[in-house]
N, C-alpha and C positions, 0 to 999 in steps of 0.2 A: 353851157354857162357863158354868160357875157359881164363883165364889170367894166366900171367905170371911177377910176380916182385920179385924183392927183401924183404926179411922178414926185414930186420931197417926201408924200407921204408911204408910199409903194418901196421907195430906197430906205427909208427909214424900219421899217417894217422889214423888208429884206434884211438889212443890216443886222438887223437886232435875234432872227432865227437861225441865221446861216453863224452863229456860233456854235449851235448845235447840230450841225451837219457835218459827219462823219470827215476826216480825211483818206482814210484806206475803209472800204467796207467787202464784206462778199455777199451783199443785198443789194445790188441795184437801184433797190427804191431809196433806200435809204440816202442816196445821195442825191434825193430833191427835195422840192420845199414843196409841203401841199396848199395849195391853193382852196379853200373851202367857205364858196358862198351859197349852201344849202339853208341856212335861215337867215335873218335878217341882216346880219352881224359878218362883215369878210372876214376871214381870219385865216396868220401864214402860221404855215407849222413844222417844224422839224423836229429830228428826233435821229439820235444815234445811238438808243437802248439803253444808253447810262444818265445823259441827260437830254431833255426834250424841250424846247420853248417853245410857246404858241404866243399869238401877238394878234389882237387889232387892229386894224385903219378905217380909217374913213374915206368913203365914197358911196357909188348908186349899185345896187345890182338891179340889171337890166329882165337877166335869164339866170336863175338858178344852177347850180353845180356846182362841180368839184373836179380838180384837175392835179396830179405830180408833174413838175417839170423840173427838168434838173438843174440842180441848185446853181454849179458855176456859171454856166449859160445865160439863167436867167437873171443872176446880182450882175453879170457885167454887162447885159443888153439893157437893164435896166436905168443901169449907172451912166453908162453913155446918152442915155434918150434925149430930146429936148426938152428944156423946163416948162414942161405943160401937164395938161389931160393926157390920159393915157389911158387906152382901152385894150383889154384884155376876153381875148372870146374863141373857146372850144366850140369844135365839130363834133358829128357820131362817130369819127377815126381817130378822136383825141388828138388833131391836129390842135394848134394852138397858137393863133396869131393877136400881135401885141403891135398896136398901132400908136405913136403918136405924132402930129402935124404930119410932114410926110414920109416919117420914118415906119417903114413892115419890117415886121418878122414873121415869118413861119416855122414853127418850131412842134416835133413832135412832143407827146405828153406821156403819159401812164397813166391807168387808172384808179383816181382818186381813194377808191374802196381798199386796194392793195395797203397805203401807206401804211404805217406803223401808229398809231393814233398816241396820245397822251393816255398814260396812266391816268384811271380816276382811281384817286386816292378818298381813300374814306379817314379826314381829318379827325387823329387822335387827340389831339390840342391845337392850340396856335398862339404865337406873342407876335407884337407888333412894337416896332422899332421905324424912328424914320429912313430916310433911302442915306439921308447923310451918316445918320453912325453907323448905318451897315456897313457903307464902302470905309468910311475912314479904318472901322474896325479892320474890316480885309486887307486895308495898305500897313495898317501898323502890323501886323502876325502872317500875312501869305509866306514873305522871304523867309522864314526858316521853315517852311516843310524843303521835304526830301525830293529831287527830281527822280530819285531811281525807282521802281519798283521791286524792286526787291524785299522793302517791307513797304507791304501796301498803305500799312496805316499811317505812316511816316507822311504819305505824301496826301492826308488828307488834315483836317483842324478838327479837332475837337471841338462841338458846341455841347456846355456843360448848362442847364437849369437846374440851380439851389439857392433856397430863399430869396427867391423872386430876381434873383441876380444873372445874367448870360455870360459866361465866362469862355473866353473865346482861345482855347492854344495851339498851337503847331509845333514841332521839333525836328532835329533831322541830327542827331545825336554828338551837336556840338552847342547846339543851341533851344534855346526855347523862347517863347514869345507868348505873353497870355495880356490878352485888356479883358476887363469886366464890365458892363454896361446893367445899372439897375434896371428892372422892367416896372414899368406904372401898374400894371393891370398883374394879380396874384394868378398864379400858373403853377402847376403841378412841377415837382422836380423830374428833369429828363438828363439822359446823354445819349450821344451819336456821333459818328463820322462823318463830316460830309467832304467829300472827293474837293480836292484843290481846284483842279481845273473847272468844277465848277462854280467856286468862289470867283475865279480870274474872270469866268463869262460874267456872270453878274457884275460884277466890280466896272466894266465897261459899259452895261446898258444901261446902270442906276443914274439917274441925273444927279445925285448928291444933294439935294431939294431937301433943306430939315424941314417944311410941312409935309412933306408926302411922306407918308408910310410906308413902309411893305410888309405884308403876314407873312411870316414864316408857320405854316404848319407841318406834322411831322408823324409817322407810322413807324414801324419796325424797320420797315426796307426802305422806306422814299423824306425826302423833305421836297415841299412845294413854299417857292418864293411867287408872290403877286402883288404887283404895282404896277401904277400908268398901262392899265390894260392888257399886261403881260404875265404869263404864266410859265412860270420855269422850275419843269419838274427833276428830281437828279436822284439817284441811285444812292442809297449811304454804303460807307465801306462796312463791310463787316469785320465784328471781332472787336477786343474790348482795347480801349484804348491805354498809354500806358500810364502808370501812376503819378503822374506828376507833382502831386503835393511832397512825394516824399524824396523827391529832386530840390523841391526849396526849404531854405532854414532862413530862420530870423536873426541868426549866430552874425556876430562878424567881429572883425579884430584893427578893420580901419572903415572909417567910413568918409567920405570926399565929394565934397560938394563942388561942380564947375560950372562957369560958362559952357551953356553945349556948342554953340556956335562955333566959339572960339575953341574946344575939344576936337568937334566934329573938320573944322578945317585945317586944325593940324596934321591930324592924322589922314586925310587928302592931300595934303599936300605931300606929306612922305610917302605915301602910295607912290608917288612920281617915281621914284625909283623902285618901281615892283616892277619886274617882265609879268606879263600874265603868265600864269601858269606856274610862278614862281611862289614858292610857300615863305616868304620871308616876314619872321614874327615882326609886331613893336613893342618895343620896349620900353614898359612906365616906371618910372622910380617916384617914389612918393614919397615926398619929406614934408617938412610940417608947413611951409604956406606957400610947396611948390611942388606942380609935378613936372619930371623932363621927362618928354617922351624922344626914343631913340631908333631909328632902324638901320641897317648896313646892308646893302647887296655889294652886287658888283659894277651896280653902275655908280656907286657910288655912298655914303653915308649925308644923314639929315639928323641933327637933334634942336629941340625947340622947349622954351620955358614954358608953361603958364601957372598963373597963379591960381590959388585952391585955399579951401577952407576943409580944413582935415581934423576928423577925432580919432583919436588909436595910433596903432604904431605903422613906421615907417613899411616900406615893403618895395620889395623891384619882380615884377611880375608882366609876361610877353602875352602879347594875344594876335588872334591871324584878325589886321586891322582890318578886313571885309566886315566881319562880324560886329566889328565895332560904329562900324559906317551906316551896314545897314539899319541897325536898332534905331542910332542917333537920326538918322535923319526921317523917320517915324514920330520920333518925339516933339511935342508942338512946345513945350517947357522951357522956358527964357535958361531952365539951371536946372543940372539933372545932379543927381545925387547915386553916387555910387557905394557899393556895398563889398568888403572883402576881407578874406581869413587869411588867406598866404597863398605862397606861389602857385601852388597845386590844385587850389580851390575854386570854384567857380564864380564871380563874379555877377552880382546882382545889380541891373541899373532899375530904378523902382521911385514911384512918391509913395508920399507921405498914405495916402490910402486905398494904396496897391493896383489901383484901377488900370494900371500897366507895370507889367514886369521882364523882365530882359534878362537874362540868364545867361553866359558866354562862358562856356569852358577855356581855362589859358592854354597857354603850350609851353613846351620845355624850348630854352632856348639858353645857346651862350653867355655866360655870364660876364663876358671877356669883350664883349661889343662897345 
């Protein structure tokens, strides 16, 4: 095999597979990118059995073939090269030399046949959304899945199809996060799991481009994402996901409209006195055209006014201010609007046509703060 591309286009390419290249494996192959110009079209590819990206570039092939070379080796010979041409050319020992201006390498290979290929998935459906409200989707709901595995399904998102709608949520059983996104084009009702860590890869290759697309199509076991010449296939988690509708109500007994801005940067700023690793609530008191929020550690106490626009009754109610941080600062909304029953209840941040919802369980805390 001989090719011949450009190095921005080769690191780019690189870039973009080696998300899917195993960190610990006990396949050896699996921790290289295969190399595969056997038709017209070069194409890099990785694969760590849960999820798989394959990728295009552009250049000449010289001499057809196929070659594995291992991944860390060849992203950082790559990366270092000079900003030029760069050729890449296998032996019948799978030797494997990568030349450009006067920089060689010689670097052994594997054989290409071995690698692990991409799943061809026989597409059950597919919806198409652009690459921007995919990723913004994935930033507003990734932060509350669960990092543990202990329940699998915690740390994947729920993608839900009914009536033409993609309902997108995650939880990690203090929180929930759901945005809706209508679909233009009529689609069968579906649901699946799809693994976090593969939302996070995606989320970094998508250009965020609202004209570009990407198809999501989708089987029993696989969802496959394609755009800008890329293909990223990922394992769904198994098992049913859990009820979520009957976590939210439409109830509430105060409801408070704020500046998020000015919400969001109070409650940073009394984070100041959190040690990490430190569980210390904040505390909102909510009267009628003011909420104080309050915290106390040991490095010391913060309390701060803002003003609000409130229907219902008064309330004083803690929450762990991460939860609160991270929703807010998700929301693109000049003025969020919050939803609540009493101390014990869960807190709803939400608009007017639910297209985002934010869920935060409180906490018990001193009343004496």
């Amino acid at each position: 095999m001989k090719i011949v591309c450009n190095k921005s286009d080769l690191v780019k390419g690189v870039n973009i597979v080696s998300k899917a290249v195993p960190g610990k494996t006990t396949m050896p192959i699996l921790e290289c990118i295969l190399i595969d110009a056997t038709t017209d079209i070069i194409k890099l590819t990785a694969n760590d059995m849960e999820l798989g990206i394959q990728t295009e570039i552009a250049g000449e092939i010289i001499d057809r073939g196929m070659i594995a070379i291992d991944a860390k080796i060849f992203s950082e010979i790559v990366r270092k090269l000079p900003d030029n041409e760069v050729s890449i050319e296998t032996d019948d020992r799978l030797q494997t030399t990568i030349v450009c201006e006067k920089a060689k390498f010689d670097i052994s290979g594997k054989p290409g046949n071995e690698f692990a290929y991409l799943p061809i998935i026989e597409k059950d459906d597919s919806i198409a959304i652009s690459q921007f409200t995919l990723k913004e989707v994935i930033r507003q709901t990734i932060f509350s899945i669960a990092d543990t595995e202990s329940n699998k399904l915690m740390t994947g998102e729920l993608f839900e199809i009914k009536d033409n709608v993609l309902r997108v949520a995650s939880l990690d059983g203090h929180r929930i996060s759901i945005r809706k996104i209508e679909l233009k084009n009529p689609v069968s009702d579906y649901k699946m799991v799809v693994p976090g860590k593969t939302l996070i890869e995606i989320s970094k290759i998508l250009s965020g481009e609202a004209e570009s697309m990407v198809e999501i199509s989708y089987t029993n076991n696989h969802i496959v994402f394609e755009f800008d010449n890329t293909i990223v296939v990922s394992r769904l988690i198994e098992g049913e996901y859990f009820k979520i509708d009957q976590m939210l109500s439409s109830d509430y007994d105060t409801k408070v409209r704020i500046n998020k801005k000015e919400f969001l940067n109070c409650i940073d700023r009394a984070t100041l006195l959190i040690k990490e690793g430190d569980k210390k609530p904040i505390i909102i008191d909510i009267q009628d055209e003011m909420m104080e929020l309050k915290i106390k550690s040991q490095i010391g106490s913060m309390n701060e006014e803002i003003m609000i626009s409130k229907d219902g009754k008064d309330l004083l109610i803690g929450f762990n201010p991460k939860f609160l941080i991270d929703a807010l600062r998700v929301i693109d909304d000049e003025e969020v609007t919050l939803y609540l029953m009493n101390a014990k209840a869960p807190c709803f941040i939400k608009d007017e046509t639910e297209s985002y919802i934010y869920l935060i369980l409180p906490v018990n805390f001193n009343a004496n703060v």
